[in-house]
N, C-alpha and C positions, 0 to 999 in steps of 0.2 A: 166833098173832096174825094177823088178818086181812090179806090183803091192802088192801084201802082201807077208809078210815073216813070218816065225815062232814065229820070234823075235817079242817081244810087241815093244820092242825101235825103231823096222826097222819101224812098221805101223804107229807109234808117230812121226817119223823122216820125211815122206814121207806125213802125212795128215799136218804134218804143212810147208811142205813147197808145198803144193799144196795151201794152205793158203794165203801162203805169193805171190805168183804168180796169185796168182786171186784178189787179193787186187791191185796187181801191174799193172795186165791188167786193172781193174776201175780206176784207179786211172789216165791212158793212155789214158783212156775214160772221163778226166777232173770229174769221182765221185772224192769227199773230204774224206776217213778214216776219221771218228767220234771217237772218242776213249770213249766220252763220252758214248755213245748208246751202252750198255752194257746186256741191258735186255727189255724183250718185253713191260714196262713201259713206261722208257726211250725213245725207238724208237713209240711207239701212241703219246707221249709228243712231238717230235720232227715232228714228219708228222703234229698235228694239228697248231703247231707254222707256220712250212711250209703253211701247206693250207690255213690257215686266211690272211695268210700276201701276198702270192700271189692273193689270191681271193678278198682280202680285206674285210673280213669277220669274225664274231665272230663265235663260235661254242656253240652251247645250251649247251655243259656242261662246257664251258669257263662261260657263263654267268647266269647260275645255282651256280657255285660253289662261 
């Protein structure tokens, strides 16, 4: 199957299921799909929760705010 077609639906058809096979390989890879982490907020939110808690650690804008 080509990579692009004329068609807008072939290229929507084909990015989302590159999508969905790259998720499947992380996910082979023991990552977790977030469904949460939606937007580049969300995902700084989620790294600093990660890194405090592994590092055991506050972060100055945790403890600023």
């Amino acid at each position: 199957m080509p990579c692009f077609e004329h068609s807008r639906g072939q290229i929507v058809v084909l990015e989302n299921k590159f999508e969905r096979d790259f998720i499947a390989k992380l996910e082979a890879l023991k990552y977790r799909f977030r469904p949460a982490i939606r937007d580049r907020l969300s995902l700084e939110a989620n790294f600093r929760q990660q890194f405090e808690e592994l590092n055991r650690v506050r972060s100055i804008a945790a403890v600023c705010a």
